[in-house]
Backbone as CSV, one residue per row, in Angstrom:
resi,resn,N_x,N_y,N_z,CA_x,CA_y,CA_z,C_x,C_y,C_z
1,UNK,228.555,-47.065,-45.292,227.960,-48.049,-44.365,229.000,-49.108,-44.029
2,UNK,229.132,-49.427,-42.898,230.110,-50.300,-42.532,229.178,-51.363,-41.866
3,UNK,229.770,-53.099,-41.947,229.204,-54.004,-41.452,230.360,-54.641,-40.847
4,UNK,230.493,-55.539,-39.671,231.473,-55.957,-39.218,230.874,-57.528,-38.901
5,UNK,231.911,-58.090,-39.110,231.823,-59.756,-38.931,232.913,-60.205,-38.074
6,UNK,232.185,-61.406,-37.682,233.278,-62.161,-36.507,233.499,-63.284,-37.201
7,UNK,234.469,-63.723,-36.983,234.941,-64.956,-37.708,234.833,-66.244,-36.490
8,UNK,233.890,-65.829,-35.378,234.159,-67.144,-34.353,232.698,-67.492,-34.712
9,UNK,233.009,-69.077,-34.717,231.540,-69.808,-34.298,230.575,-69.509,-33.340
10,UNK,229.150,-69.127,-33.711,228.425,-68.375,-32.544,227.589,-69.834,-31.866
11,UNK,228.227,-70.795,-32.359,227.572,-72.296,-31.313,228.555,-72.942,-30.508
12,UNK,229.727,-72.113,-30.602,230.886,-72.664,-29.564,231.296,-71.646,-29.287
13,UNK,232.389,-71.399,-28.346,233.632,-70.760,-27.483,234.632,-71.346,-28.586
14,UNK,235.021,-72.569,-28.480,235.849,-73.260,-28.953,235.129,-74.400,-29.181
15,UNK,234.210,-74.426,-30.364,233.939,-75.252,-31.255,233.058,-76.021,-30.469
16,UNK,232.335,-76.142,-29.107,231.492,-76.996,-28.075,230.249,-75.977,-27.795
17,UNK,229.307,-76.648,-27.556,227.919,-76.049,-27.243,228.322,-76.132,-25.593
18,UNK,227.314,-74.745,-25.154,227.692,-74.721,-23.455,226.531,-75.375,-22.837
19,UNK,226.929,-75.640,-21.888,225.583,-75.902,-21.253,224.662,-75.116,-20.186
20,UNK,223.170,-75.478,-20.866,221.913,-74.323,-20.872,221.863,-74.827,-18.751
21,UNK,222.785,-75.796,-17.963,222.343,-75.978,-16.802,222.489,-74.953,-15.769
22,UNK,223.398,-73.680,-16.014,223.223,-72.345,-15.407,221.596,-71.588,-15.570
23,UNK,221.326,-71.709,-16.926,220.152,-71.033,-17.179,218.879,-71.929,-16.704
24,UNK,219.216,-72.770,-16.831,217.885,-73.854,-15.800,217.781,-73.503,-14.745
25,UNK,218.922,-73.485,-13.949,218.834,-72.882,-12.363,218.423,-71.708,-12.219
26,UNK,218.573,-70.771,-13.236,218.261,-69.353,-12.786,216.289,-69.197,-13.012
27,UNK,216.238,-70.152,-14.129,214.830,-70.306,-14.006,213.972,-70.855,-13.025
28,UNK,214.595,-72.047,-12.491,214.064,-72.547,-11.163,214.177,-71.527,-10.509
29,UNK,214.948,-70.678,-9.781,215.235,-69.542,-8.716,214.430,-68.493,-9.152
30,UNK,213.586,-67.715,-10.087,212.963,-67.008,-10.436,211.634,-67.620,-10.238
31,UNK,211.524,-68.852,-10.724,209.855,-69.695,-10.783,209.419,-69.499,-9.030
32,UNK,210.590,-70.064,-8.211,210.433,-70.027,-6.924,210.138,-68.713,-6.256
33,UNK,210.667,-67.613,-6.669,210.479,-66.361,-6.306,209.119,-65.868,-6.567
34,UNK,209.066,-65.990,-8.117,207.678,-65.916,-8.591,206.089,-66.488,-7.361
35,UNK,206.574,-67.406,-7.373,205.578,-68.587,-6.444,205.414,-67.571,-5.127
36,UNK,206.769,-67.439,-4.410,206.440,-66.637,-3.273,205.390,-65.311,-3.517
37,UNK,206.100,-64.223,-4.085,205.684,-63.102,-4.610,203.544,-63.498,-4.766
38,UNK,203.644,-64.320,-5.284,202.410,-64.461,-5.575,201.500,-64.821,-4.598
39,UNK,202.050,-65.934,-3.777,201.545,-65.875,-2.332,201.403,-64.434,-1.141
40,UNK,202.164,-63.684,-1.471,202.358,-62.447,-0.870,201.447,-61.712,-0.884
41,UNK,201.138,-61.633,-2.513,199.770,-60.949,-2.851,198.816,-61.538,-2.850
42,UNK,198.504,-62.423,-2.552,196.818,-63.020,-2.684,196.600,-63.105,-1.014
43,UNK,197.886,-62.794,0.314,197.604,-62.634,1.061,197.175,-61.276,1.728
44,UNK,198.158,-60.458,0.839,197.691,-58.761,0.824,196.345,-58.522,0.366
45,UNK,196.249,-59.295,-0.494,194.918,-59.113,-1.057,193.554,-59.182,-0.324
46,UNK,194.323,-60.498,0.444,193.071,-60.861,1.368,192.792,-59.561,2.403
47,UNK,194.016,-59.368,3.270,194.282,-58.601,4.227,193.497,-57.411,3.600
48,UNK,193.418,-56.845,2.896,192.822,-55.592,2.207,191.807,-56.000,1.741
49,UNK,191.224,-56.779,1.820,189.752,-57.272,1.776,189.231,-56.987,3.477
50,UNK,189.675,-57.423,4.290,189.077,-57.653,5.443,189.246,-56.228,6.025
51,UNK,190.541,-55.881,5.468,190.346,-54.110,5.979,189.322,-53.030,5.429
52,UNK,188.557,-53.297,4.372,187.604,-52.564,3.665,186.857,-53.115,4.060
53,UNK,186.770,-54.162,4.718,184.918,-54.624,5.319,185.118,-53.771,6.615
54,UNK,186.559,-54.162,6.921,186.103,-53.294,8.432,186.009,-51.701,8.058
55,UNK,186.544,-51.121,7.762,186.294,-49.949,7.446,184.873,-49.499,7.127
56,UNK,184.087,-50.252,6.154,183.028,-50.425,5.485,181.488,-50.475,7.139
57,UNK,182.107,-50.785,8.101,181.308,-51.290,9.231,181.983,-50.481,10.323
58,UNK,183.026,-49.719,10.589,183.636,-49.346,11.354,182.815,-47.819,12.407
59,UNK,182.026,-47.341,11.588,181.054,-46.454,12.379,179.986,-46.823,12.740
60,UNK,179.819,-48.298,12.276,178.409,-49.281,12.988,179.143,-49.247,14.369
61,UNK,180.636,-49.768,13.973,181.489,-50.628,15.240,181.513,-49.632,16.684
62,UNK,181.974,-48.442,15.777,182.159,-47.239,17.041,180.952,-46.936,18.021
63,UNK,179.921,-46.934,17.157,178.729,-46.599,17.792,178.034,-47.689,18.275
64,UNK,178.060,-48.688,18.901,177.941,-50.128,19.123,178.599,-49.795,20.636
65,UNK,179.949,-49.821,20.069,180.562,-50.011,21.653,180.772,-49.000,22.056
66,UNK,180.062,-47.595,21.866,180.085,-46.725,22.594,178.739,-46.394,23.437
67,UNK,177.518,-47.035,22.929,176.376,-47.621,23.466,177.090,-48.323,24.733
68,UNK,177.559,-49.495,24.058,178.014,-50.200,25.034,178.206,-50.173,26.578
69,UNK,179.947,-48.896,26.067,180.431,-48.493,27.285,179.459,-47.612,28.069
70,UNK,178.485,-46.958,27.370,177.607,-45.966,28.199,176.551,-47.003,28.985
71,UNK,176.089,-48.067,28.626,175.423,-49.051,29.336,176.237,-49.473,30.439
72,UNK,177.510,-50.042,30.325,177.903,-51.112,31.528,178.643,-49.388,32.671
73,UNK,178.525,-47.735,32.289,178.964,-47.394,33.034,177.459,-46.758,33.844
74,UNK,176.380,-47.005,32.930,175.928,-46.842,33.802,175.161,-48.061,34.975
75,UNK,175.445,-49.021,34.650,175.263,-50.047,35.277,176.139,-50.240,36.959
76,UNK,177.271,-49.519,36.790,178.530,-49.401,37.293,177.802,-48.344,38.301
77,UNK,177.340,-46.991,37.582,176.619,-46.113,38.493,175.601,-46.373,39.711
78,UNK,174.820,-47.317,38.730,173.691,-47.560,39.945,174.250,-48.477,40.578
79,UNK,175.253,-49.565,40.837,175.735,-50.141,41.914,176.400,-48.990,43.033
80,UNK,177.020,-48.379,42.318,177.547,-47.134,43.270,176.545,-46.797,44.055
81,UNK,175.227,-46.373,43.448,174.178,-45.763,43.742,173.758,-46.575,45.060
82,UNK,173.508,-47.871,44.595,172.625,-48.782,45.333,173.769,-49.292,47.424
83,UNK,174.923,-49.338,46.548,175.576,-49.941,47.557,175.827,-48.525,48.966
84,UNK,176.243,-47.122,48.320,176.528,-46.314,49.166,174.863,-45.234,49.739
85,UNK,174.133,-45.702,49.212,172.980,-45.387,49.630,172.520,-46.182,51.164
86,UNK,173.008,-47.749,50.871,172.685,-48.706,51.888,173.778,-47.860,52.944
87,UNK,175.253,-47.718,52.721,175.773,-47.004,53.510,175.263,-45.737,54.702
88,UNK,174.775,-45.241,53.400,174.548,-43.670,54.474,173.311,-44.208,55.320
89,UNK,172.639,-45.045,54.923,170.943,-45.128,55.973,171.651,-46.165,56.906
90,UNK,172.595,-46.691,56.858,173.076,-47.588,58.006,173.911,-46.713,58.626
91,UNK,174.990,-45.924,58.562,175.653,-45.358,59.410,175.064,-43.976,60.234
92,UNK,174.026,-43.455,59.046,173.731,-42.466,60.193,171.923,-42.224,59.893
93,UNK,171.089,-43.540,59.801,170.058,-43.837,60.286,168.761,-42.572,59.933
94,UNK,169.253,-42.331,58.891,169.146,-40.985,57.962,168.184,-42.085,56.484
95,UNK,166.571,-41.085,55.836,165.900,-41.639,54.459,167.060,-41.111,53.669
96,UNK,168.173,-40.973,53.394,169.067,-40.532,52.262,169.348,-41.322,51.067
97,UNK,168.862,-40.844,50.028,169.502,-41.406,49.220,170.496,-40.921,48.203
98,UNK,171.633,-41.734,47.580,172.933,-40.893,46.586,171.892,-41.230,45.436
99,UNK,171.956,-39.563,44.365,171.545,-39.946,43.002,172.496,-39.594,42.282
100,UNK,173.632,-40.551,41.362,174.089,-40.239,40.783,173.723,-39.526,38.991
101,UNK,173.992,-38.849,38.565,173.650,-37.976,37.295,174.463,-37.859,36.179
102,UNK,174.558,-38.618,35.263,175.801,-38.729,34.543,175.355,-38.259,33.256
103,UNK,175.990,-37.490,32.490,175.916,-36.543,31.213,177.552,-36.673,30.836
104,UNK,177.673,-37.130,29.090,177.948,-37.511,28.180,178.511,-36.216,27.097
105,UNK,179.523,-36.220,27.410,180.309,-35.251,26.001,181.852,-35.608,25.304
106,UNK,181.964,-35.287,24.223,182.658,-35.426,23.838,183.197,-37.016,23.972
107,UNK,181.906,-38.198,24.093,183.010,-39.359,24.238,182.930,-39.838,26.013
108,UNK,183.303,-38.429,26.547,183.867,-38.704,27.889,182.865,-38.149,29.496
109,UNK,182.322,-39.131,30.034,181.391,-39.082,31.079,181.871,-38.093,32.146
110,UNK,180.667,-36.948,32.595,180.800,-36.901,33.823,179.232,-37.083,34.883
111,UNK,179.996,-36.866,36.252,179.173,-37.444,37.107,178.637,-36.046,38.162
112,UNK,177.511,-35.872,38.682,177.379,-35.080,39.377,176.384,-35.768,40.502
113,UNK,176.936,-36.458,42.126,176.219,-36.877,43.192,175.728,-36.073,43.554
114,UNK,174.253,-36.342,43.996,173.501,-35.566,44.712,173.013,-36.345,46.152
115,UNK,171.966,-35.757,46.993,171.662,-36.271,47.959,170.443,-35.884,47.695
116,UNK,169.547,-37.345,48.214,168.000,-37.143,48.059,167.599,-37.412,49.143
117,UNK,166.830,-36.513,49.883,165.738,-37.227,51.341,164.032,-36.830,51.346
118,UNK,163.519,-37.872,50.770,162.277,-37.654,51.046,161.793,-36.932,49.398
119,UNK,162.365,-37.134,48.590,162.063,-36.197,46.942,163.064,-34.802,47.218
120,UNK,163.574,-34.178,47.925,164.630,-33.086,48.025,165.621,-33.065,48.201
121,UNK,166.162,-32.481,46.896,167.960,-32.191,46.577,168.698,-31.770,47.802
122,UNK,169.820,-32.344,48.634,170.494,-31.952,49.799,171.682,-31.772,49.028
123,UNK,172.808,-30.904,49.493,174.186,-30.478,49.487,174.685,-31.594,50.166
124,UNK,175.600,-32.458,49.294,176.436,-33.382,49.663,177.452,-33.021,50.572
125,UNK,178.209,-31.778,50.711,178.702,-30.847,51.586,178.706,-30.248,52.754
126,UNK,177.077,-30.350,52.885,177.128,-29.696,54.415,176.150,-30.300,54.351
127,UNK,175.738,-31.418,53.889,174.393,-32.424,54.571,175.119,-33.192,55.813
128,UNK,174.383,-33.420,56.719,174.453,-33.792,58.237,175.547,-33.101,58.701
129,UNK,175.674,-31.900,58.419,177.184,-31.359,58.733,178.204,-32.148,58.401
130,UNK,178.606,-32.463,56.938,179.587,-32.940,56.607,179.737,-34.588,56.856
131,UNK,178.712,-35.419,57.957,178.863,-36.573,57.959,178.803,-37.136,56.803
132,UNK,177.713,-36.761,55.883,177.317,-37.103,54.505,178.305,-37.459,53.919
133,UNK,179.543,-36.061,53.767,180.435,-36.403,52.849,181.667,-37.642,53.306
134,UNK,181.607,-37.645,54.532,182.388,-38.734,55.739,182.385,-39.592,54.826
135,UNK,181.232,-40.277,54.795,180.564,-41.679,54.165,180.683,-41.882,52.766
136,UNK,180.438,-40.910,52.066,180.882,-41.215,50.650,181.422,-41.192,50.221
137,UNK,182.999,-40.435,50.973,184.281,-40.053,50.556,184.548,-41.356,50.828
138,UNK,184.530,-42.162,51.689,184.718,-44.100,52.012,184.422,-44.561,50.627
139,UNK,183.601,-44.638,50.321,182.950,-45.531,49.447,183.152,-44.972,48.012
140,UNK,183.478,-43.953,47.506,183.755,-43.640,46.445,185.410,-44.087,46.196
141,UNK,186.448,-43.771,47.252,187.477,-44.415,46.888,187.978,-45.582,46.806
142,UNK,187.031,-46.266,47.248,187.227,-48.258,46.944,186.757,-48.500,46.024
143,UNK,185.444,-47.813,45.512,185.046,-48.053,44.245,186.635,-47.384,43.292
144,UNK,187.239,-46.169,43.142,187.773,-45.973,42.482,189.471,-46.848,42.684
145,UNK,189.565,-47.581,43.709,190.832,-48.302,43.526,190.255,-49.517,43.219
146,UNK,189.162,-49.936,42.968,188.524,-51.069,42.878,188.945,-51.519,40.922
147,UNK,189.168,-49.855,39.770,189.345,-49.981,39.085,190.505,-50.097,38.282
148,UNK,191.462,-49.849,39.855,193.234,-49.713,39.332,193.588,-51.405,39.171
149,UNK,194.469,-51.242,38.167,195.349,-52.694,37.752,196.036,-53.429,39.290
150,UNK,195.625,-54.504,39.725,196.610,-54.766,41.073,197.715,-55.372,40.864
151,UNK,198.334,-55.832,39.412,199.543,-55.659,39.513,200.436,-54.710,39.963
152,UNK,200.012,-53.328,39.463,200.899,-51.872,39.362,200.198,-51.285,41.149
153,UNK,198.891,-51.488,41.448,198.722,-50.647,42.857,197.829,-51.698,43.565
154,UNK,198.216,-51.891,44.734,197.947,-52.411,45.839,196.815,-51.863,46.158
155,UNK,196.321,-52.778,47.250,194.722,-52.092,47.266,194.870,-51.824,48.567
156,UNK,195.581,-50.654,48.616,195.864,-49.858,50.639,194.868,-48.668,50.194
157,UNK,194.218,-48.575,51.434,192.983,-47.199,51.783,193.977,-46.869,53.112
158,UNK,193.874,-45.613,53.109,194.623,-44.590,54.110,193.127,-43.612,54.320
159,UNK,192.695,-43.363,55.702,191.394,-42.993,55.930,192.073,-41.966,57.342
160,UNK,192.055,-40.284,56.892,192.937,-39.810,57.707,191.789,-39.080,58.466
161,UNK,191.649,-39.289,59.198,190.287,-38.380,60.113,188.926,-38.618,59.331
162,UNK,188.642,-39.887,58.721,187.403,-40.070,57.941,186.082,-39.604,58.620
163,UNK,186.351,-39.689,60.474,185.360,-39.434,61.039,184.597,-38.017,61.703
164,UNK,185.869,-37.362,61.610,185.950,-36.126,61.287,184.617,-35.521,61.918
165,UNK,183.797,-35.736,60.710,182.234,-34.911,61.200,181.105,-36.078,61.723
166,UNK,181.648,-37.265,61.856,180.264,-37.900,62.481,180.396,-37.663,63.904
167,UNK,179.494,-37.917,65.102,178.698,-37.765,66.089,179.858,-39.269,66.587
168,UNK,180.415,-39.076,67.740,180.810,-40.208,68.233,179.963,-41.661,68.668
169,UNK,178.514,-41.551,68.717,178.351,-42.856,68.844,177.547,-43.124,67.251
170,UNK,178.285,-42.535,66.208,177.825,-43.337,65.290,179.248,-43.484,64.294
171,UNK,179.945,-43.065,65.113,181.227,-43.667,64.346,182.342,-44.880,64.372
172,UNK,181.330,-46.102,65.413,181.204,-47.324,65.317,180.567,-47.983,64.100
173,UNK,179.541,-47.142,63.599,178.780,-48.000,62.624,179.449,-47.397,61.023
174,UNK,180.697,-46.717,60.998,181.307,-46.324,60.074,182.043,-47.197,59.871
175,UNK,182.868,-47.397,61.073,183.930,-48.068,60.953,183.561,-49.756,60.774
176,UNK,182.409,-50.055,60.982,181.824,-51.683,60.503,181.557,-51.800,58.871
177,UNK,181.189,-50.755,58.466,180.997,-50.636,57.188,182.298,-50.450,56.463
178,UNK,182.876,-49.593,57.286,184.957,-50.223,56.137,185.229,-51.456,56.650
179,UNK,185.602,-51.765,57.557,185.967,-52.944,57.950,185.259,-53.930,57.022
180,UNK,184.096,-54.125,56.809,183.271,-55.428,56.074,183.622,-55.087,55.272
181,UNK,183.496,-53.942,54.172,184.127,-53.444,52.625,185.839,-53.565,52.374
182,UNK,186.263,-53.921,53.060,187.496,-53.657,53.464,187.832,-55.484,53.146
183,UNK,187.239,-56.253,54.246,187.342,-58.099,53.597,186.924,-58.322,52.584
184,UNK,186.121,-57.819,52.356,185.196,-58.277,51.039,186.095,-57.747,49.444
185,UNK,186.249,-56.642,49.834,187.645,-56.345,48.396,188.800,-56.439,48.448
186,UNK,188.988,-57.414,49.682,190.057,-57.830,50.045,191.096,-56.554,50.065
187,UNK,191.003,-55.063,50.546,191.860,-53.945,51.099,192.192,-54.302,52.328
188,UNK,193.516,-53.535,52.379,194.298,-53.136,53.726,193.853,-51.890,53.812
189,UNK,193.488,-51.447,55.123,192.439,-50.075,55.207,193.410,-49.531,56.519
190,UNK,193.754,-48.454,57.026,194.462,-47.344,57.713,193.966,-46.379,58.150
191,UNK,192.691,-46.315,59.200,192.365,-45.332,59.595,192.556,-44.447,61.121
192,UNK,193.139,-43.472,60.823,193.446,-42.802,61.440,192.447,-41.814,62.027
193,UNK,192.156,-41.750,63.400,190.965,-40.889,64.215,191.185,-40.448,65.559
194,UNK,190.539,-38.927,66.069,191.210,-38.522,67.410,189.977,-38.893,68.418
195,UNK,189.161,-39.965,68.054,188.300,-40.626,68.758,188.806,-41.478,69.591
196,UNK,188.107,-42.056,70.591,188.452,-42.823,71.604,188.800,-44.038,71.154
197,UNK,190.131,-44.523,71.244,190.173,-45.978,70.935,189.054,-47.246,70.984
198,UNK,188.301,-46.873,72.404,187.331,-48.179,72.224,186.353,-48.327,71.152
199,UNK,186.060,-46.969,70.697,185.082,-47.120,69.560,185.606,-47.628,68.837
200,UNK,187.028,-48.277,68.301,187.128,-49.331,67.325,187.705,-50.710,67.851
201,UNK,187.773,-50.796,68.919,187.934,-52.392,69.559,186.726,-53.494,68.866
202,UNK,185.217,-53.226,68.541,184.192,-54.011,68.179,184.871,-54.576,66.757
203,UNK,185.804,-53.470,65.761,186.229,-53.992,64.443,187.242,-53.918,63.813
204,UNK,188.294,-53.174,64.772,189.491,-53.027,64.459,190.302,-54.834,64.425
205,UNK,190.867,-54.671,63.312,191.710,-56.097,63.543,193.433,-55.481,65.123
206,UNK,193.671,-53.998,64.759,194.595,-53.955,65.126,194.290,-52.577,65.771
207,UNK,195.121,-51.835,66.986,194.778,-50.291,67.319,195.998,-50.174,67.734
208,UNK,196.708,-49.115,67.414,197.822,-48.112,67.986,197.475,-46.701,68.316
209,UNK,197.645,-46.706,69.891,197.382,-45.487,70.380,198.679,-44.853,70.512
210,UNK,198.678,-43.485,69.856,200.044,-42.192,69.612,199.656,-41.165,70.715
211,UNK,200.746,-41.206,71.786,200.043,-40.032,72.863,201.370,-38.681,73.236
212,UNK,201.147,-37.421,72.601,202.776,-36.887,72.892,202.941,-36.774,74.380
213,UNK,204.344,-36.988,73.999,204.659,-36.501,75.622,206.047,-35.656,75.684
214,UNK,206.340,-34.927,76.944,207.619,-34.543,76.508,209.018,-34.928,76.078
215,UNK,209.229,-35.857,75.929,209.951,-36.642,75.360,209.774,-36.934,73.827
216,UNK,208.483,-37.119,73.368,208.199,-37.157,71.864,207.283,-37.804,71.986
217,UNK,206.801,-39.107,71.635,205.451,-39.708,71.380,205.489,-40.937,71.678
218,UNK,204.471,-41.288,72.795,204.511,-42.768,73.211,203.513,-43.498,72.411
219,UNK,203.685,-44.648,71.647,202.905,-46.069,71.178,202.755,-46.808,71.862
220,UNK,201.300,-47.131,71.882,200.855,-48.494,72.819,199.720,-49.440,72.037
221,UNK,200.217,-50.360,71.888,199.031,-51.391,71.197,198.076,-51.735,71.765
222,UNK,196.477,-51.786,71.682,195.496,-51.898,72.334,194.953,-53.147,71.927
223,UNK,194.483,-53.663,72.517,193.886,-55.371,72.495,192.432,-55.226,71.697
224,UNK,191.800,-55.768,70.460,190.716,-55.272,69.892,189.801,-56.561,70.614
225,UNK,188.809,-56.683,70.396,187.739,-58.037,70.202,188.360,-59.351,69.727
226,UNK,188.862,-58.249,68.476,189.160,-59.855,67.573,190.250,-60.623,67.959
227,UNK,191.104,-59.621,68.668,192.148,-60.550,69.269,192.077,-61.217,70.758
228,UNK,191.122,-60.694,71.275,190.524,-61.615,72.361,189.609,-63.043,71.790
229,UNK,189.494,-62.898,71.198,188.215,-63.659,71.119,189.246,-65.256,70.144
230,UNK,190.488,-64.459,69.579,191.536,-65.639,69.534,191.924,-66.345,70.369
């Protein structure tokens, strides 16, 4: 068995006590760490408290606001309903009414318009020969840019032969119904028609008549109401 000894004083280096003021500091710097650390967790703690309540409530939550959203869309529906219904009996003087039909899957809505006159299902398609669809093809796409962000898209309607299948003297009372929908959601509206210019002098803010010729295509600006009446 071997034992080994030191012959130096174990209370000096050289005969002096050191001083414990390194080891004070390192205790302060640990106490302080400590302190944080501990704040850390009683905030985790919390945080994981409030995440197990929500969790704990989170299929109340889902099913809440999925009620919800099925309420305010269908709320959304029957304005559709109500506003393009007023449409079709004003433009073409027709008992029509739009029933919209909305069924629910997976989360995600769909819609199926119908046409009602008098209690009987009409083909949105070839009701009034297609005027039907004239009118609601209007009014369904303002409603649907009505829901785009207007930072990212402008609210321009491009309406390329909208009139297509109505009867020329009722495609004055089309074009009053974009025009007013048109101020009111504050759109820039573009409709394009091989109808007679005067039928939109009563509401056109503006008319350009395109006429070919052999040369290529002459433009002529036509004077509306509204700019007479300036």
């Amino acid at each position: 068995m071997t034992e080994a000894f030191s012959n130096q004083d174990p209370t000096s280096s050289q005969g002096e006590l050191r001083s414990p003021i390194h080891l004070q500091r390192k205790c302060w710097e640990l106490a302080a760490v400590r302190k944080q650390k501990s704040k850390e967790a009683s905030q985790l703690a919390e945080q994981m408290q409030k995440t197990e309540t929500y969790i704990a409530i989170s299929e109340q939550v889902t099913e809440a606001l999925e009620t919800l959203s099925g309420q305010l869309f269908e709320q959304e529906l029957q304005l559709i309903q109500e506003k393009l219904t007023i449409a079709l009996q004003e433009v073409l003087e027709q008992p029509l009414k739009l029933k919209a039909v909305a069924e629910w899957k997976r989360n995600a809505a769909t819609v199926e318009f119908q046409i009602e006159r008098e209690g009987n299902i009409e083909d949105i398609m070839r009701g009034q020969g297609g005027s039907v669809a004239n009118v609601l093809s209007v009014g369904l796409r303002m409603f649907a840019l009505m829901t785009l962000d207007e930072s990212e898209h402008r609210r321009v309607l491009v309406l390329d032969e909208q009139d297509c299948w109505l009867r020329p003297d009722l495609v004055p009372r089309l074009v009053k119904i974009i025009h007013e929908a048109g101020q009111a959601l504050g759109f820039q509206i573009i409709m394009i028609s091989h109808h007679d210019p005067s039928t939109f002098e009563r509401y056109a803010d503006c008319i350009y008549q395109f006429t070919p010729t052999k040369d290529g295509v002459q433009t002529q600006r036509i004077e509306t109401d509204w700019q007479r009446d300036e």
